[in-house]
SEFIZA-3560 file (N, C-alpha, C; in Angstrom, 3 decimals):
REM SEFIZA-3560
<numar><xx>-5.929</xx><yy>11.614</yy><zz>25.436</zz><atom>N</atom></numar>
<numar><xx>-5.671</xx><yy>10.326</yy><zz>24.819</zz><atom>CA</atom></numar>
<numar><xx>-4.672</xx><yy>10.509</yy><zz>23.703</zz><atom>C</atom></numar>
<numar><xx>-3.677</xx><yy>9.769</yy><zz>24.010</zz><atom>N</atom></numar>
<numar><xx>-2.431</xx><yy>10.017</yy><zz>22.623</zz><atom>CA</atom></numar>
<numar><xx>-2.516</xx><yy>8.735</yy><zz>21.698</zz><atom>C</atom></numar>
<numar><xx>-2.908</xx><yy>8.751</yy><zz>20.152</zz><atom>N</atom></numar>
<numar><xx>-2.457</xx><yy>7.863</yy><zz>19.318</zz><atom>CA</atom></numar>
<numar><xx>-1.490</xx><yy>7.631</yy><zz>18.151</zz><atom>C</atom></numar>
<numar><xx>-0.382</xx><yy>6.743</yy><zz>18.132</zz><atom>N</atom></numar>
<numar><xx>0.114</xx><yy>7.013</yy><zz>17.446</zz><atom>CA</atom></numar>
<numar><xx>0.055</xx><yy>6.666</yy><zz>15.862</zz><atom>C</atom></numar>
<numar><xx>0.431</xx><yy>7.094</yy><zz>15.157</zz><atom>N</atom></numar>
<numar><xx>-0.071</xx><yy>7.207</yy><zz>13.766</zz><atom>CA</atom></numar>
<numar><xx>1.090</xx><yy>6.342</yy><zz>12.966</zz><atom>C</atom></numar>
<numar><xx>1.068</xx><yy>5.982</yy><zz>11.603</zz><atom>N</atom></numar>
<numar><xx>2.462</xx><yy>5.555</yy><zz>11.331</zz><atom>CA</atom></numar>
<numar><xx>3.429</xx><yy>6.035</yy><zz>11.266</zz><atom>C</atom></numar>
<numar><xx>3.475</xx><yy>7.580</yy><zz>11.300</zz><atom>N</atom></numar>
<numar><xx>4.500</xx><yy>8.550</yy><zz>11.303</zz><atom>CA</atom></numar>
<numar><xx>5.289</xx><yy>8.778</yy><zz>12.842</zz><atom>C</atom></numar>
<numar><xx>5.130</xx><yy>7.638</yy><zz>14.316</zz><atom>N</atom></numar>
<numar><xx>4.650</xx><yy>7.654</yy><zz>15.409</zz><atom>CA</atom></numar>
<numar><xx>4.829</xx><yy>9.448</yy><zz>15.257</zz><atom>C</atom></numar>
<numar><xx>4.106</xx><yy>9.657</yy><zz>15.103</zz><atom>N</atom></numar>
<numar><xx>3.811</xx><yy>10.947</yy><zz>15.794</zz><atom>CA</atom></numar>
<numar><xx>2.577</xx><yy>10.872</yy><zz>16.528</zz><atom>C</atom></numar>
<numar><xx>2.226</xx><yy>11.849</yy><zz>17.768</zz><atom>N</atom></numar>
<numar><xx>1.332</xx><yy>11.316</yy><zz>18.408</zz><atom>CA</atom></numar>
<numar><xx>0.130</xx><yy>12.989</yy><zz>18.299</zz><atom>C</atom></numar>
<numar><xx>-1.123</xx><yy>11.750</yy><zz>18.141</zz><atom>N</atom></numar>
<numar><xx>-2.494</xx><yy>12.707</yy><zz>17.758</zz><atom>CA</atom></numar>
<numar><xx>-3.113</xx><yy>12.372</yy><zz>19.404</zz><atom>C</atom></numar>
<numar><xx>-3.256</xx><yy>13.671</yy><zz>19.416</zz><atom>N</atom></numar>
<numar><xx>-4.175</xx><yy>14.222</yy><zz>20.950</zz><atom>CA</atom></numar>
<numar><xx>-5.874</xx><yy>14.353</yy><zz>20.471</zz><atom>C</atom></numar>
<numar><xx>-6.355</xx><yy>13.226</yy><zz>20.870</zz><atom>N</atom></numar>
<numar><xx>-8.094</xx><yy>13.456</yy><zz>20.946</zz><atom>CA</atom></numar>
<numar><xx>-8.801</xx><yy>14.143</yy><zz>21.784</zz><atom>C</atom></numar>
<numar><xx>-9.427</xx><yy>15.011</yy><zz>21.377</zz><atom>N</atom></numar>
<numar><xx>-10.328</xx><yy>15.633</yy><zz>22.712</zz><atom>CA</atom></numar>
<numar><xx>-11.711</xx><yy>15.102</yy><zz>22.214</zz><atom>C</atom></numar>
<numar><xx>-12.170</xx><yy>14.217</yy><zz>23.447</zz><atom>N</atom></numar>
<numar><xx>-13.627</xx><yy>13.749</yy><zz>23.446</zz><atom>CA</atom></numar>
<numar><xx>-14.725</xx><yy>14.883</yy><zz>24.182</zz><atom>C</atom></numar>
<numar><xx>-16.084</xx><yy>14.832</yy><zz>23.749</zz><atom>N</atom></numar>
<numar><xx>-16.458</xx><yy>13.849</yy><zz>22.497</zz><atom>CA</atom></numar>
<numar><xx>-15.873</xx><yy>14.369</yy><zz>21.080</zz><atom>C</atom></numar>
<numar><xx>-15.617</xx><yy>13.457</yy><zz>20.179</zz><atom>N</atom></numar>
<numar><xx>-15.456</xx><yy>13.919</yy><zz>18.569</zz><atom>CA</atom></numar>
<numar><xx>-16.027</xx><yy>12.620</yy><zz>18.247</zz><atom>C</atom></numar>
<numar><xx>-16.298</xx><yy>13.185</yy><zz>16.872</zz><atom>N</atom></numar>
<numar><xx>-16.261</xx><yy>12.503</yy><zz>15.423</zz><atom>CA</atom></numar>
<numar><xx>-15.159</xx><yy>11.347</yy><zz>15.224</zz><atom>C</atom></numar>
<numar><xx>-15.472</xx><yy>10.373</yy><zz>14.799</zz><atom>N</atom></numar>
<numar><xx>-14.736</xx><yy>9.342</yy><zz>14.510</zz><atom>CA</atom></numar>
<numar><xx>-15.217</xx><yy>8.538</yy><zz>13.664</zz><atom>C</atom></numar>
<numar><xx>-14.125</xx><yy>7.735</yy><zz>12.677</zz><atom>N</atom></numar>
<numar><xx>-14.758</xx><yy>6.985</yy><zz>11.654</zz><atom>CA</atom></numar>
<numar><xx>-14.363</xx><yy>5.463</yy><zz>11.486</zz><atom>C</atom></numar>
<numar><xx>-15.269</xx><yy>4.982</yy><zz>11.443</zz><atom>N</atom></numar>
<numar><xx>-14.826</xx><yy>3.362</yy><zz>11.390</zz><atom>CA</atom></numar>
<numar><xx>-14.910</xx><yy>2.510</yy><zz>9.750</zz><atom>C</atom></numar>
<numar><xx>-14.109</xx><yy>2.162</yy><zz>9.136</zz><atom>N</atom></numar>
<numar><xx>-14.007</xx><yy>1.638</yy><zz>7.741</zz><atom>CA</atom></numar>
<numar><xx>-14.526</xx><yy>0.263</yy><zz>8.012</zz><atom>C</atom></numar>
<numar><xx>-15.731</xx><yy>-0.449</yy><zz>7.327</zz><atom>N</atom></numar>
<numar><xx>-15.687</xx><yy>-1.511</yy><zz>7.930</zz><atom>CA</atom></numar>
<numar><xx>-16.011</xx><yy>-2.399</yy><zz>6.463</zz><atom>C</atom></numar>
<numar><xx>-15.714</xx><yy>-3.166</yy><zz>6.278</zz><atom>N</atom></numar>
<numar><xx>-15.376</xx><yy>-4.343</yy><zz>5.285</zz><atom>CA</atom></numar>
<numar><xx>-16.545</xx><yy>-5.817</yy><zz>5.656</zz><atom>C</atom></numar>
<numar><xx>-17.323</xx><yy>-5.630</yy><zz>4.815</zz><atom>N</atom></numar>
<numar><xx>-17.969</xx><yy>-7.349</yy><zz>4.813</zz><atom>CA</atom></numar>
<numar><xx>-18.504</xx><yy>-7.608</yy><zz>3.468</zz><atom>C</atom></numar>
<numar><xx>-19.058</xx><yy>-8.679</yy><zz>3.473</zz><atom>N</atom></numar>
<numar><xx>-19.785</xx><yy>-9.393</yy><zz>2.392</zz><atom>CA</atom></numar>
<numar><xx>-20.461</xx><yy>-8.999</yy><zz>1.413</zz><atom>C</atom></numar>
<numar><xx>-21.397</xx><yy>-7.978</yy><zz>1.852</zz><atom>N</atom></numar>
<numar><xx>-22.730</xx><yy>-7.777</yy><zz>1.501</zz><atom>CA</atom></numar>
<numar><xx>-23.638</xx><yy>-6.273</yy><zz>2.734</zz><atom>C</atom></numar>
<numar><xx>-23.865</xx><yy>-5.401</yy><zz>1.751</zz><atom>N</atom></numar>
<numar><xx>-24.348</xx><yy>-4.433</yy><zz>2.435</zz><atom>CA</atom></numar>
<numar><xx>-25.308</xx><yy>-4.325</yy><zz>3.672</zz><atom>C</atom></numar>
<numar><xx>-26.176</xx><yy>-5.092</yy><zz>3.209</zz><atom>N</atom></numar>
<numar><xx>-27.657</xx><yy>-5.289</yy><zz>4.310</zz><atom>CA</atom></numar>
<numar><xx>-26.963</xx><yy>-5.963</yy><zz>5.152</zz><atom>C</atom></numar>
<numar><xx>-25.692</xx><yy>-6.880</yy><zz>5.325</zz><atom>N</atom></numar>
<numar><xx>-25.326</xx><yy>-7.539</yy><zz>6.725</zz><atom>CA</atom></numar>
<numar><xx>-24.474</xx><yy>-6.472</yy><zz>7.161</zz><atom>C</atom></numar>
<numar><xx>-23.793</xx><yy>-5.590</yy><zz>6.616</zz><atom>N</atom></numar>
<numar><xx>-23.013</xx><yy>-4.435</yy><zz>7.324</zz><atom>CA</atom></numar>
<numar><xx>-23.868</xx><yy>-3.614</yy><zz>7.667</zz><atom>C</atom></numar>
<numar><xx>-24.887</xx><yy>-3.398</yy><zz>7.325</zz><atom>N</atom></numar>
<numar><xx>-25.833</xx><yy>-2.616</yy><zz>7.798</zz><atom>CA</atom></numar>
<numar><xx>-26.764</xx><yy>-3.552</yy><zz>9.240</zz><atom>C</atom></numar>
<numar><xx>-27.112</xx><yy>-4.282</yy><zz>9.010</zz><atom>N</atom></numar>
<numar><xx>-27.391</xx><yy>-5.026</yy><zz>9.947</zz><atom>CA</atom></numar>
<numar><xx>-26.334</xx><yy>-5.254</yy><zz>11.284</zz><atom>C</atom></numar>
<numar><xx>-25.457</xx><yy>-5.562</yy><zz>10.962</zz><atom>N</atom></numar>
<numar><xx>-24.383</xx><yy>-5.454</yy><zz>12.094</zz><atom>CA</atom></numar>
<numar><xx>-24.044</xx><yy>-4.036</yy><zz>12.856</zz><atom>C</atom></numar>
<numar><xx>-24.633</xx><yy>-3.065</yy><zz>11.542</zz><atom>N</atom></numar>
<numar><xx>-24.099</xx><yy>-1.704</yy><zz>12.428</zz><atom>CA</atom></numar>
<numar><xx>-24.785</xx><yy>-1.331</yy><zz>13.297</zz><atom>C</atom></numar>
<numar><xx>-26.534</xx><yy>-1.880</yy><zz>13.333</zz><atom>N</atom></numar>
<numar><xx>-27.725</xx><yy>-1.648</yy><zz>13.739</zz><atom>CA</atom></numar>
<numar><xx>-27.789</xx><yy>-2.392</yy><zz>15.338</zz><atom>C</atom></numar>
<numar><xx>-26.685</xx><yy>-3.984</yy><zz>15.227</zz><atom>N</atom></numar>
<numar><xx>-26.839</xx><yy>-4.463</yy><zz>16.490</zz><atom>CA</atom></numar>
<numar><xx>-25.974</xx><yy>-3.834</yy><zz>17.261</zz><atom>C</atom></numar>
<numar><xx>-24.690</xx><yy>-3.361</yy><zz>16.841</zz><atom>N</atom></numar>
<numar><xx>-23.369</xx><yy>-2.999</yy><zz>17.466</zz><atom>CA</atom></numar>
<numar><xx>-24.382</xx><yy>-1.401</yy><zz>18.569</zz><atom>C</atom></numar>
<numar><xx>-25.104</xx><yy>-0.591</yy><zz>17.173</zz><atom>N</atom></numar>
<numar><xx>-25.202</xx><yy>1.002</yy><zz>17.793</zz><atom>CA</atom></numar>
<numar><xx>-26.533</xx><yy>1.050</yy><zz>18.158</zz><atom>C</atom></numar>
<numar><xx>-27.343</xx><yy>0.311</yy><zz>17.795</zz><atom>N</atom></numar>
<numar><xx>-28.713</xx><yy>0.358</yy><zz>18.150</zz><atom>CA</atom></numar>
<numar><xx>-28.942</xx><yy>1.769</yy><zz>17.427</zz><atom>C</atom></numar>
<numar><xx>-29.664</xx><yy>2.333</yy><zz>18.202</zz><atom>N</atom></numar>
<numar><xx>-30.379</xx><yy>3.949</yy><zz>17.754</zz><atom>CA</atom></numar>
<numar><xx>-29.771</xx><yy>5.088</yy><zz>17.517</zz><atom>C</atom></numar>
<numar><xx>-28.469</xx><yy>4.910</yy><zz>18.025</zz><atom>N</atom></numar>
<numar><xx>-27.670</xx><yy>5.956</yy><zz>18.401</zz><atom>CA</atom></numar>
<numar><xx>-27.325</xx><yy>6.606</yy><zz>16.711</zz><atom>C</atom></numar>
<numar><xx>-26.878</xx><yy>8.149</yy><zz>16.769</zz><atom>N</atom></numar>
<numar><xx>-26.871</xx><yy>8.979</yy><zz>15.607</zz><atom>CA</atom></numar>
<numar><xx>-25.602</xx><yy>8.385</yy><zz>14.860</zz><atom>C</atom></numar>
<numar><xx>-25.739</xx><yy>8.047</yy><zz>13.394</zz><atom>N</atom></numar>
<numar><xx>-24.506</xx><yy>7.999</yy><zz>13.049</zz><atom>CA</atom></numar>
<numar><xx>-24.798</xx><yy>8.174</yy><zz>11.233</zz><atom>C</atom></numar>
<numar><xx>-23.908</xx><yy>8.211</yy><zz>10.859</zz><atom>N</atom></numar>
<numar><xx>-23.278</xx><yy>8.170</yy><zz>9.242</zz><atom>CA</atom></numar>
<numar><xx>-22.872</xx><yy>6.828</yy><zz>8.521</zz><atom>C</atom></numar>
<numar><xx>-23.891</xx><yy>6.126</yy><zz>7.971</zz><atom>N</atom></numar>
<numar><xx>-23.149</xx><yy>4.965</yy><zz>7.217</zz><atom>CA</atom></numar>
<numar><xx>-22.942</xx><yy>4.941</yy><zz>5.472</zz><atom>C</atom></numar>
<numar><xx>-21.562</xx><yy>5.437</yy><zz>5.268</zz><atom>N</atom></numar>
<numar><xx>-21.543</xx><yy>5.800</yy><zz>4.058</zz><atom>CA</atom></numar>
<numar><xx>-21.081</xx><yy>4.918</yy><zz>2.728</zz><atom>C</atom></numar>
<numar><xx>-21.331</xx><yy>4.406</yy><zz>1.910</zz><atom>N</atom></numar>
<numar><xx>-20.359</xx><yy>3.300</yy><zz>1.131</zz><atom>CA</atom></numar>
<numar><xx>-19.386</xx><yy>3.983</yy><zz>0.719</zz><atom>C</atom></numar>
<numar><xx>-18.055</xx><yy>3.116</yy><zz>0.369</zz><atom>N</atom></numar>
<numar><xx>-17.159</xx><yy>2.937</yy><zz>0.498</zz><atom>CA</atom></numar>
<numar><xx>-16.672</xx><yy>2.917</yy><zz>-0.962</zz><atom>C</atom></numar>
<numar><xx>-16.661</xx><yy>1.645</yy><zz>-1.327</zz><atom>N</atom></numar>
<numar><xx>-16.423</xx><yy>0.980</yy><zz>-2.548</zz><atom>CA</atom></numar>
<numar><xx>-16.752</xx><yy>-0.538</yy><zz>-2.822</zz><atom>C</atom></numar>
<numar><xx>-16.142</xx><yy>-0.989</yy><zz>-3.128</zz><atom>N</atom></numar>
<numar><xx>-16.541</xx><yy>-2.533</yy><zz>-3.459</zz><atom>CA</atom></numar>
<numar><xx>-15.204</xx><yy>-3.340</yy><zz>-4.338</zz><atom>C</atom></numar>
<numar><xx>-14.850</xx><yy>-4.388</yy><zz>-3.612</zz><atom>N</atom></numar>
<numar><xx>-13.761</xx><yy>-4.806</yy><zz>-4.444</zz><atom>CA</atom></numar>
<numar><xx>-13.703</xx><yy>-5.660</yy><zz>-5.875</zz><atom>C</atom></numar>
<numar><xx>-12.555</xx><yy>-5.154</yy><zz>-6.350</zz><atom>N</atom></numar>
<numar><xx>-12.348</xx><yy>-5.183</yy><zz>-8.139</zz><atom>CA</atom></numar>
<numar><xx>-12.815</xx><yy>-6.689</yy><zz>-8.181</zz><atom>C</atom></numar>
<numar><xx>-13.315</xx><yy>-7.901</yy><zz>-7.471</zz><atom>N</atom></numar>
<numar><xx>-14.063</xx><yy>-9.029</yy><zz>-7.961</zz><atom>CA</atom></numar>
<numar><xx>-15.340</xx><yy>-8.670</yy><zz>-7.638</zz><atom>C</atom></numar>
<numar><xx>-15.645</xx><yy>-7.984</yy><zz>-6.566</zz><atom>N</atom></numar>
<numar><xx>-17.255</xx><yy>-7.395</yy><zz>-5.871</zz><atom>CA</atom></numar>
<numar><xx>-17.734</xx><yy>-8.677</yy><zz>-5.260</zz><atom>C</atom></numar>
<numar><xx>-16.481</xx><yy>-9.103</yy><zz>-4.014</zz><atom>N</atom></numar>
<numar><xx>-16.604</xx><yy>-10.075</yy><zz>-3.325</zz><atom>CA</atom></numar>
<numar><xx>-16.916</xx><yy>-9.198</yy><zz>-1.997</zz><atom>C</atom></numar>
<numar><xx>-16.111</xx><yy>-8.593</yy><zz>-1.616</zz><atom>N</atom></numar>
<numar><xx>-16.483</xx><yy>-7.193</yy><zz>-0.733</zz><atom>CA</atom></numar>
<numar><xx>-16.863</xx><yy>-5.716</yy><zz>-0.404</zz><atom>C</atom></numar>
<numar><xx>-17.928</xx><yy>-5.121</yy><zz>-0.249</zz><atom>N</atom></numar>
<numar><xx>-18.077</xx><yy>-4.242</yy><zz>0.169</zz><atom>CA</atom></numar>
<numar><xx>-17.127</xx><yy>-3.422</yy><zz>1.711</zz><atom>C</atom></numar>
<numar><xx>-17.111</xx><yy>-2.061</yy><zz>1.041</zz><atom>N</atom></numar>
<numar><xx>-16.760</xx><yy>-1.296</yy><zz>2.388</zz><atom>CA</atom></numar>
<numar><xx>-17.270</xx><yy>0.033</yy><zz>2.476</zz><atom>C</atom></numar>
<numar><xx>-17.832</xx><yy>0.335</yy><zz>3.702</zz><atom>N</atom></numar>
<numar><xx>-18.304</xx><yy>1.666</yy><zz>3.895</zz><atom>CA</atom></numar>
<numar><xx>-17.808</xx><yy>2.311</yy><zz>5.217</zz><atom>C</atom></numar>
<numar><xx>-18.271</xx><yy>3.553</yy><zz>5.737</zz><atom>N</atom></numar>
<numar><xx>-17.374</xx><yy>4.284</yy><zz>6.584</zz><atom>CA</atom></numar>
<numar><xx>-19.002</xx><yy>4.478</yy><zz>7.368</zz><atom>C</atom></numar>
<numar><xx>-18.405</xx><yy>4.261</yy><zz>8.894</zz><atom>N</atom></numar>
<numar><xx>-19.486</xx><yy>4.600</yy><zz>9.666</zz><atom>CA</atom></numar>
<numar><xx>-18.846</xx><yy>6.063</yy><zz>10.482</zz><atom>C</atom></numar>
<numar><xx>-19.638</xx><yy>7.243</yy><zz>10.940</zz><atom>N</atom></numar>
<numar><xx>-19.286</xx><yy>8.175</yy><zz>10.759</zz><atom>CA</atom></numar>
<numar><xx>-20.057</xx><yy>8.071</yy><zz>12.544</zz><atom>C</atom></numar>
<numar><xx>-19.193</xx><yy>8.441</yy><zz>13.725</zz><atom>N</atom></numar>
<numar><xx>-20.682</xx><yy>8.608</yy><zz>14.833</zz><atom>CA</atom></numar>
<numar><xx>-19.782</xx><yy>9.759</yy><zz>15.579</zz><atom>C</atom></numar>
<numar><xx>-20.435</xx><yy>10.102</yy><zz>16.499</zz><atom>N</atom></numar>
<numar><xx>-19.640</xx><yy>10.495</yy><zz>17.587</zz><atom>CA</atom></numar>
<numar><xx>-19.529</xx><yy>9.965</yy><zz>18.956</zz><atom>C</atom></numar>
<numar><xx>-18.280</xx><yy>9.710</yy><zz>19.113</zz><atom>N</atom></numar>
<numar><xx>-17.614</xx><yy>8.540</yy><zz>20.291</zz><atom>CA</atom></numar>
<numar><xx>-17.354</xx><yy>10.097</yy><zz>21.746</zz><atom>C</atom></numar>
<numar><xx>-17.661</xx><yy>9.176</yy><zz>22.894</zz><atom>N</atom></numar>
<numar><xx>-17.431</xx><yy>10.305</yy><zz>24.034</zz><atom>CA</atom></numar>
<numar><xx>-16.411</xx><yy>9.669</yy><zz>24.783</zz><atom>C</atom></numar>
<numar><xx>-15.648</xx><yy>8.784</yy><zz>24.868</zz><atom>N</atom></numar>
<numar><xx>-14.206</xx><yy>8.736</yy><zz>25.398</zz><atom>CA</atom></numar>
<numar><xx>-13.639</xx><yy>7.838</yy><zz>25.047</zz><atom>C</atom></numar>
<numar><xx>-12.520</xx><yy>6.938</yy><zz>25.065</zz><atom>N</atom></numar>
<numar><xx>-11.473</xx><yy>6.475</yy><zz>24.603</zz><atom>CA</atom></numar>
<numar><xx>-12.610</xx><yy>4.969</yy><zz>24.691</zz><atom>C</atom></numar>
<numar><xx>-12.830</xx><yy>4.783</yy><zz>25.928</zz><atom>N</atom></numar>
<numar><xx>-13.715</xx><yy>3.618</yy><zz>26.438</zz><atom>CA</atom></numar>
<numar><xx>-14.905</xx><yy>3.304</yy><zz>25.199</zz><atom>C</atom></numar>
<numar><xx>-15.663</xx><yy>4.296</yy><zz>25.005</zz><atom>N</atom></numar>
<numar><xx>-16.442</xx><yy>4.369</yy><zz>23.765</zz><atom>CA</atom></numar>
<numar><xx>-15.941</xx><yy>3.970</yy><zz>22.824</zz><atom>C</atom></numar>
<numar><xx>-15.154</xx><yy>4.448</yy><zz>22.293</zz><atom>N</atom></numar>
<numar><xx>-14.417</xx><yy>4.153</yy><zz>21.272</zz><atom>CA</atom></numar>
<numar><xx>-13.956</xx><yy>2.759</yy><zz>21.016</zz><atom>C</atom></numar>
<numar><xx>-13.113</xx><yy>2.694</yy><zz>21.903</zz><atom>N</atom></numar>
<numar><xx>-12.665</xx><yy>1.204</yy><zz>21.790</zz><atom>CA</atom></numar>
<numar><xx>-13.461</xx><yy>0.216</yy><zz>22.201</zz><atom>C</atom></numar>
<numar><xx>-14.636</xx><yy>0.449</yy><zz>22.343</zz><atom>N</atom></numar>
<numar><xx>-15.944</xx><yy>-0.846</yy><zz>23.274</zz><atom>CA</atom></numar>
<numar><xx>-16.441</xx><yy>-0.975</yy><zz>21.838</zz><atom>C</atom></numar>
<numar><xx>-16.816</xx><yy>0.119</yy><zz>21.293</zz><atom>N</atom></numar>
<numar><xx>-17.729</xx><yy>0.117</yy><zz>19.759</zz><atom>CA</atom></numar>
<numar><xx>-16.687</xx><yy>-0.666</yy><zz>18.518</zz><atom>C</atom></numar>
<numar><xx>-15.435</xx><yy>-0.741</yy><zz>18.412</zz><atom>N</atom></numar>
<numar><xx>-14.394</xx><yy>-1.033</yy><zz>17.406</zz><atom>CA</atom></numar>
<numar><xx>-14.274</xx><yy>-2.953</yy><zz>17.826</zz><atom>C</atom></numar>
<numar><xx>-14.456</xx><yy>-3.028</yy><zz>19.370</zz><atom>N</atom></numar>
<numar><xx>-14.385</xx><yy>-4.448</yy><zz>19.471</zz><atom>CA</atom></numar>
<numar><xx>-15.663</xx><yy>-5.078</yy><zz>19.203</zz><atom>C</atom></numar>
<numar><xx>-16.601</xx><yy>-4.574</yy><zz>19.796</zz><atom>N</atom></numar>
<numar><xx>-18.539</xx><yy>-5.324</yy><zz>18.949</zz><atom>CA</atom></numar>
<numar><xx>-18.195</xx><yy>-5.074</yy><zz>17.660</zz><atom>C</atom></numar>
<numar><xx>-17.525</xx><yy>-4.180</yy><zz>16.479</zz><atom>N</atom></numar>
<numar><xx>-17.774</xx><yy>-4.575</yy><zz>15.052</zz><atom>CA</atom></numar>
<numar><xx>-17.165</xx><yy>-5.572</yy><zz>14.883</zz><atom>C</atom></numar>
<numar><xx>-16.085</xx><yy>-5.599</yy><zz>15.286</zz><atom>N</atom></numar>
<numar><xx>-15.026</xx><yy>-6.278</yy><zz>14.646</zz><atom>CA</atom></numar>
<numar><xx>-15.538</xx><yy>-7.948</yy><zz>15.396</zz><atom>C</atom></numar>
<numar><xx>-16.550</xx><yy>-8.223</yy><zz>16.383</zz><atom>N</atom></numar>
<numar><xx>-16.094</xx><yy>-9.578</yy><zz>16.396</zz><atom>CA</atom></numar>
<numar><xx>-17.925</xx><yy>-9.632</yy><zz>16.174</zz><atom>C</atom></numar>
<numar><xx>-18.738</xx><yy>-8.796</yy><zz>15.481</zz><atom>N</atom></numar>
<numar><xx>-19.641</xx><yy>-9.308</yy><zz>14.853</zz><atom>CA</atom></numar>
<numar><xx>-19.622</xx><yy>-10.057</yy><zz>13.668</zz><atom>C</atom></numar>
<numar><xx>-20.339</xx><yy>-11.315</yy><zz>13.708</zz><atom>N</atom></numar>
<numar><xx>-20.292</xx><yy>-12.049</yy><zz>12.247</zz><atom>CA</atom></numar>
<numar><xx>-20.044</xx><yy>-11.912</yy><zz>10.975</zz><atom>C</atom></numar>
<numar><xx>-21.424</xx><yy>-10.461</yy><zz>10.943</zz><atom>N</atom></numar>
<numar><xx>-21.112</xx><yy>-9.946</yy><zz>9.461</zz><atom>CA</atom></numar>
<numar><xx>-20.462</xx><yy>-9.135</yy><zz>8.970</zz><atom>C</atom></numar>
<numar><xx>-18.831</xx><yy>-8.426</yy><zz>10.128</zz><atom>N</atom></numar>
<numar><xx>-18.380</xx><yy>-7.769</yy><zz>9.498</zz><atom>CA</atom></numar>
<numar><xx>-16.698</xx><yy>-8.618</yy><zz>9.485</zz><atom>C</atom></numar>
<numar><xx>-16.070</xx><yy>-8.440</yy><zz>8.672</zz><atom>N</atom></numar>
<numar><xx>-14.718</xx><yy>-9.468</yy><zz>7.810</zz><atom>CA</atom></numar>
<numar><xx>-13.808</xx><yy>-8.351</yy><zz>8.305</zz><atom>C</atom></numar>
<numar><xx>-13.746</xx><yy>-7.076</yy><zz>8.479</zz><atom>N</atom></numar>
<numar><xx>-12.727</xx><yy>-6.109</yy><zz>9.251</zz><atom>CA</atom></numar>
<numar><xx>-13.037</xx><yy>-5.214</yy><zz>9.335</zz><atom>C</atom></numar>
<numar><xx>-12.509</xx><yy>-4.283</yy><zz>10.672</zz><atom>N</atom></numar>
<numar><xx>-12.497</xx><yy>-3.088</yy><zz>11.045</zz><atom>CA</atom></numar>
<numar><xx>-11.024</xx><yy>-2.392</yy><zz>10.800</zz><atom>C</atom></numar>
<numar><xx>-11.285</xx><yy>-1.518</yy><zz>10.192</zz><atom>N</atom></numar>
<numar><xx>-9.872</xx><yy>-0.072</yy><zz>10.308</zz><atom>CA</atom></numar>
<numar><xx>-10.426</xx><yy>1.133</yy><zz>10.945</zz><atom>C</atom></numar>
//
């Protein structure tokens, strides 16, 4: 799998790895809640982030391991069009 980066230079993934998703919402317990419907049980890392200079938003880094491109990109589209999360990077 080749991605390109802003430098297009291109990064070669070998699955399974580690991957991290930055995800941005409201309020912790609904990012947490959303991470819970997106992964269910599955092993992962949900780490905070920061919180923005009004502390209108929270962001934390979900940490899992993805097993192919399909994974990857199936899990990035359930965050991103769950309710309680405002964006995925």
């Amino acid at each position: 799998m080749e991605i390109l980066n802003d430098r297009t230079d291109k990064l070669e993934l070998q699955y399974p790895c580690s991957w991290t998703y930055k995800l941005i919402s409201l309020e912790k317990k609904a990012l947490q809640k959303a991470v819970h419907d997106v992964i269910s049980e599955r092993e992962h890392k949900l780490i905070h982030s920061k919180n923005s200079k009004a502390g209108k938003y929270i962001s934390m880094s979900l940490d899992l391991l993805v097993h192919n491109e399909d994974d990857r990109n199936f899990i990035y589209e359930a965050l991103k069009a769950h309710q309680n999360i405002k964006m995925v990077l």
